[in-house]
N, C-alpha and C positions, 0 to 999 in steps of 0.2 A: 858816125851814127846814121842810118839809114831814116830819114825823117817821116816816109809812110809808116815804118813801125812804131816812130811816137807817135801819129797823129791815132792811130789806131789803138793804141793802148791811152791816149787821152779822154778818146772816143769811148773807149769800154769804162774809162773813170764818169765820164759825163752819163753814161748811158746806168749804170747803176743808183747815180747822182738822182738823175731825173723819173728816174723808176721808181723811187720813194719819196721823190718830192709830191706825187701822185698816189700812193698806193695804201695810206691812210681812207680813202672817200669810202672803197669798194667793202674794206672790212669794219668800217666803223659802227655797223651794228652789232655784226661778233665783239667787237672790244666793250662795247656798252651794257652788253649781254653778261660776259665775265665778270664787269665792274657792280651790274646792278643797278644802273642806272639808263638814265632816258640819254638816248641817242645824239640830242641837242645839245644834253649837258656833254656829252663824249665828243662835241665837235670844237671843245676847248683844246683837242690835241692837235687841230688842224693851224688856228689860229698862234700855239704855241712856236711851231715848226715854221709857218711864215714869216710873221718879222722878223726873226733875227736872221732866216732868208735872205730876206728883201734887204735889211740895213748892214749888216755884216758884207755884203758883196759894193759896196764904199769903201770898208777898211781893210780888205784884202790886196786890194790893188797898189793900192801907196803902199803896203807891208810887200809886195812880190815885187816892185819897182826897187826897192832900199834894200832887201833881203836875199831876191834871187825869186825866179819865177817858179821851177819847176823844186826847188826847197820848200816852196808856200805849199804846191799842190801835192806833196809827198806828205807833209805833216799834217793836212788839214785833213786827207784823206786816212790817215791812222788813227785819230778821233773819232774820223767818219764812222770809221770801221767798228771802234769802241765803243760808242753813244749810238750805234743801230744792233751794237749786241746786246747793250742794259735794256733797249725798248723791249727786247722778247722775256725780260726779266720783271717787267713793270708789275707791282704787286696791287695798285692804286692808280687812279685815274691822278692824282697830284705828281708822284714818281715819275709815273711813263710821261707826266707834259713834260714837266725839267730835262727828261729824254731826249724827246723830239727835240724841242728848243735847242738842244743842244747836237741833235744831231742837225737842222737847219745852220745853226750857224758855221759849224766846219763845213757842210757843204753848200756853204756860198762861196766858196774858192775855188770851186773845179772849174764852171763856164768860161768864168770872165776872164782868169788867169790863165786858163787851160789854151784861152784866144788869143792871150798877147803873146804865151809863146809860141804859137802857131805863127804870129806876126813877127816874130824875132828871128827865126829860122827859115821860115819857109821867105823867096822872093816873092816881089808884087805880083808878076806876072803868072804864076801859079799859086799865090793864094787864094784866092776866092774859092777854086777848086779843095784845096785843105781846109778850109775854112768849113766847106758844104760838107765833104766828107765827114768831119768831125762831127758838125752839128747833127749830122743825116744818123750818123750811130748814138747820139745824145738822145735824140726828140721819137729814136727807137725804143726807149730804154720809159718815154714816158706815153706815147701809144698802145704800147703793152702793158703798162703795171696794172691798168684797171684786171686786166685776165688773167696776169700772173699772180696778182694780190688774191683774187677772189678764189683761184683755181688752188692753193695753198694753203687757203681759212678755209675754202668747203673740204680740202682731204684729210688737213693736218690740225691747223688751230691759228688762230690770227698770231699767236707767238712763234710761229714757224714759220711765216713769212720774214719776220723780223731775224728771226736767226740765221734765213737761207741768204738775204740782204748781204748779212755780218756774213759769211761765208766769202761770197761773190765778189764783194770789196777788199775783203783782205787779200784773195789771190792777185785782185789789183793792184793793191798795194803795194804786192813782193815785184807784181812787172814793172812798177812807175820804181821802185829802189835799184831796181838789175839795171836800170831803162838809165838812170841819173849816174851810173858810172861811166856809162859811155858818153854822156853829154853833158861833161864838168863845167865845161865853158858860161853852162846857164846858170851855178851855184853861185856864180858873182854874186857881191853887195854890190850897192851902190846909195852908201851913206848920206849923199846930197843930196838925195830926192826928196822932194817934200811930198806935203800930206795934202793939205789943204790949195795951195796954190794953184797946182794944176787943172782943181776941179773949177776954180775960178774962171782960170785963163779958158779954159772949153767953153764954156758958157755965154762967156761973153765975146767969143768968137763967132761972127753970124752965124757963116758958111755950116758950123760942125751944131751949133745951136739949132739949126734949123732938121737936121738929120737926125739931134735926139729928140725932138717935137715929133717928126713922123714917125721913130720907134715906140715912141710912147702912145701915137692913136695907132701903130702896128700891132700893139701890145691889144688895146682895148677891141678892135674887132676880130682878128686874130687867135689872138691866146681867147679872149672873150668866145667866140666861134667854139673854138676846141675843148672850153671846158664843159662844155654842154652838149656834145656830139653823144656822147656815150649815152646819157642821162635820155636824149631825144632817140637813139636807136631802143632802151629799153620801151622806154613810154610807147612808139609806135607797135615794135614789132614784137615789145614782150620775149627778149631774149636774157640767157643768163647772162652772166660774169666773162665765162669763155668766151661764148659765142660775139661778146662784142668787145672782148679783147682783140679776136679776130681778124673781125671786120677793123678795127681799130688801126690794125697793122696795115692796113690802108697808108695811113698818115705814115705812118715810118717809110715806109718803101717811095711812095712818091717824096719827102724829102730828099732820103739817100740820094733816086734818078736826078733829081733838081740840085743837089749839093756835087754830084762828077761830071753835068751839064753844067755848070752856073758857072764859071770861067772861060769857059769857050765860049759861053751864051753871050757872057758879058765884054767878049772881044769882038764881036760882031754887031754887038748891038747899040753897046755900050751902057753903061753902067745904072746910069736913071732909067735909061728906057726896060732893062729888067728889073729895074724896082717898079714901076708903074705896072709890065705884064704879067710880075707875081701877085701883086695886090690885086688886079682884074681874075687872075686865076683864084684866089681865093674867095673871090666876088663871084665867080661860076659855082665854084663851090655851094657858099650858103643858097644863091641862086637854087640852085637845082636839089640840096636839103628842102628846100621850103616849096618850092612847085610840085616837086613828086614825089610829097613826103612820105608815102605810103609804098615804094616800089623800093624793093631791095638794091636792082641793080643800081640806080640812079644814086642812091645815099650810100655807096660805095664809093663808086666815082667821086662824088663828093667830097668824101673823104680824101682820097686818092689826091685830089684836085688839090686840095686846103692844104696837106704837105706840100705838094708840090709848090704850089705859092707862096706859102709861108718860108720854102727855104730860098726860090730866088731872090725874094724881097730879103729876108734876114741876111743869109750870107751876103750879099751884095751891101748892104747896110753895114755891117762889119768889117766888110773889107776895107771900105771908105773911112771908117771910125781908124782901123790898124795906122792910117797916116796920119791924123789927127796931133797925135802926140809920140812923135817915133822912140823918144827919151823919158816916156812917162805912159806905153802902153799900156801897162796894167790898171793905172787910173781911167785913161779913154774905154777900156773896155767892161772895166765895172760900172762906168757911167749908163754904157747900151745895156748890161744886162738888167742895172737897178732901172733904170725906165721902161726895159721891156716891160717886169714884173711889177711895175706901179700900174702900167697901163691894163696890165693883165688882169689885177686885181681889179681897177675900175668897172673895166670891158664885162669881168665875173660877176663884179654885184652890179651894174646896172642892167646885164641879160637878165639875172635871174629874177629883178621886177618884171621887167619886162613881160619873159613865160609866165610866171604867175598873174599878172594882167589879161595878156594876152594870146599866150597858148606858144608852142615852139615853132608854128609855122612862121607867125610873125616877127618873131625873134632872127630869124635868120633871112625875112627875106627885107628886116632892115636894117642889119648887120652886112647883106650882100649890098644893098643899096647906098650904105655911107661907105663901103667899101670902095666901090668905084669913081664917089668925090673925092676918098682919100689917093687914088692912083690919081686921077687926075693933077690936085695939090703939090705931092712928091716928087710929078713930074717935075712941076713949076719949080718946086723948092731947091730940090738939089740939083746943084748948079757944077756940074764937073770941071769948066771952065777956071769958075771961079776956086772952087775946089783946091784942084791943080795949082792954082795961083796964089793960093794962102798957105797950104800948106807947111812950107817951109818959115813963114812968121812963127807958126805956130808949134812950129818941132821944138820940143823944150830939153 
């Protein structure tokens, strides 16, 4: 089995994944409209779709470690597929939440589990490279959804987005089933794995404790950063749906370049030191959102920038998590995604006091500001030495 064409039909799983984990915000006035209701009350469908998100990618991992990796992301993704065909069927705002919800929770299994087999197949020394790759087509898939959500509720109807979803993943689905006969090998059980233990034993490991500490202030400037990009190109320059889905594709493209850069990066440089120069690049980023906040070209770059950093820093952070627990992958990687998306959410609701406080200039240029205490810290923290050196206590 040719391993770029898994990682690429992974990639296309994550990227439809991440597409709708995003593409409720753009239409949620269309859906409010059809319900009859205020828009605030219609943002119950957002809140249904996340937790079980966020908590469901914990019980994924122990289930793809005891069950078989790429058996977890086949079946979650058929639900997926199911639970994003009832959403375009939602006749009530109570229906369509049980929807989402339930579409959130099968697709908390594609990231985290779609990473540890990336880490079971691919060697050390070329994964970071598969790692970026992957994420670089994932975090495409969530760049865009603002343009492809809005661009499909202004031609068709906020239920044809949801059915074109259901479309797009089921053809997924048929590639990750074609995909799993030729890579039996991953359908193994492995009955011994526990549930709870592993999450222990990471934790209370300094070395890999201190890695999910940075993903999780990753998550809060970061993902925090990016949830408000869009929201701040409206506000400034008064553009639709498209126009800043667009622009958005910013972020997709400079992760992709940062995720088939980021293993070579990271053999020259070595591995903290491009965690630190992606968080400084992201740090350019809001930087230069927030000084020229009025100039197109500049909050492109921006954009451009904030992918790109956010994928040397994440891929690179995921690499290092892949040895954490070589016998219980799928747990260590559910751990980085549930901390990305806690930080995420933090990162989300403390910006958004913030701009309401204080406007989105200052939002992001002290977002870029704690950003480059955070490279700094990360440096300090992750200790590759050490790293190196524990690792193998900690293989379970």
């Amino acid at each position: 089995m040719n391993t770029k064409r898994l990682i690429l039909i992974l990639g296309l799983a994550g990227f439809i994944v991440m597409a709708d984990n995003w593409v409720v915000s753009p239409i949620l006035p269309a859906i409010a409209k059809s319900f009859k209701v205020e828009p605030a009350s219609a943002g119950i469908l957002i809140a249904a779709y996340m937790l079980p998100f966020g908590l469901f990618q914990l019980v994924f991992g122990p289930l793809a470690d005891r069950f078989g990796k790429l058996r977890v992301i086949m079946s979650t993704m058929i639900f997926f597929t199911i639970a994003t065909a009832l959403c375009s069927l939602g006749m009530a705002l109570t229906d369509l939440s049980i929807y989402r919800a339930l579409t959130g929770l099968f697709a908390a299994a594609t990231m985290p589990v779609s990473l540890a087999l990336i880490g079971d197949v691919v060697p050390l020394e070329n994964r970071q490279t598969a790692i970026g790759t992957f994420m670089g087509i994932s975090f495409l898939g969530q760049a865009l959804s603002m343009g492809i959500g809005g661009t499909i509720a202004f031609f068709v109807s906020w239920r044809g987005v949801f059915f074109a979803y259901a479309i797009i993943a089921a053809f997924i689905t048929v590639l990750l089933i074609s995909t799993s006969k030729k890579l039996s090998g991953q359908l193994t059980s492995n009955p011994n794995s526990k549930v709870l233990a592993p999450y222990a034993k990471l934790l209370g490991h300094f070395p890999s404790l201190r890695a999910y500490i940075v993903v999780v202030f990753e998550g809060i400037f970061i993902l925090g950063s990016f949830s408000y990009l869009g929201a701040n190109i409206s506000h400034v320059f008064n553009f639709g749906y498209l126009a800043i889905g667009l622009i958005m594709t910013a972020f997709g493209i400079g992760a992709i370049l940062a995720g088939r850069l980021g293993g070579k990066v990271a053999a020259k440089t070595g591995r903290r030191r491009l965690i630190a120069f992606g968080l400084l690049f992201a740090a350019t980023a809001d930087l230069l959102i927030a000084i020229f906040s009025t100039n197109l070209a500049a909050t492109i770059v921006g954009v451009f920038l904030l992918g790109l950093g956010f994928m040397f820093t994440h891929s690179t952070l995921l690499t290092l998590a892949t040895e954490f627990a070589k016998k219980a992958r799928g747990v260590a990687m559910s751990l980085v995604a549930f901390s990305f998306m806690v930080g995420g959410s933090i990162g989300t609701g403390i910006g958004g006091r913030l701009i309401n406080a204080f406007g989105y200039q200052s939002f992001f240029m002290a977002y870029g500001a704690l950003l480059i205490i955070l490279s700094l810290v990360a440096y300090i923290a992750i200790s590759e030495i050490q790293l190196a050196k524990e690792e193998a206590e900690l293989a379970m």
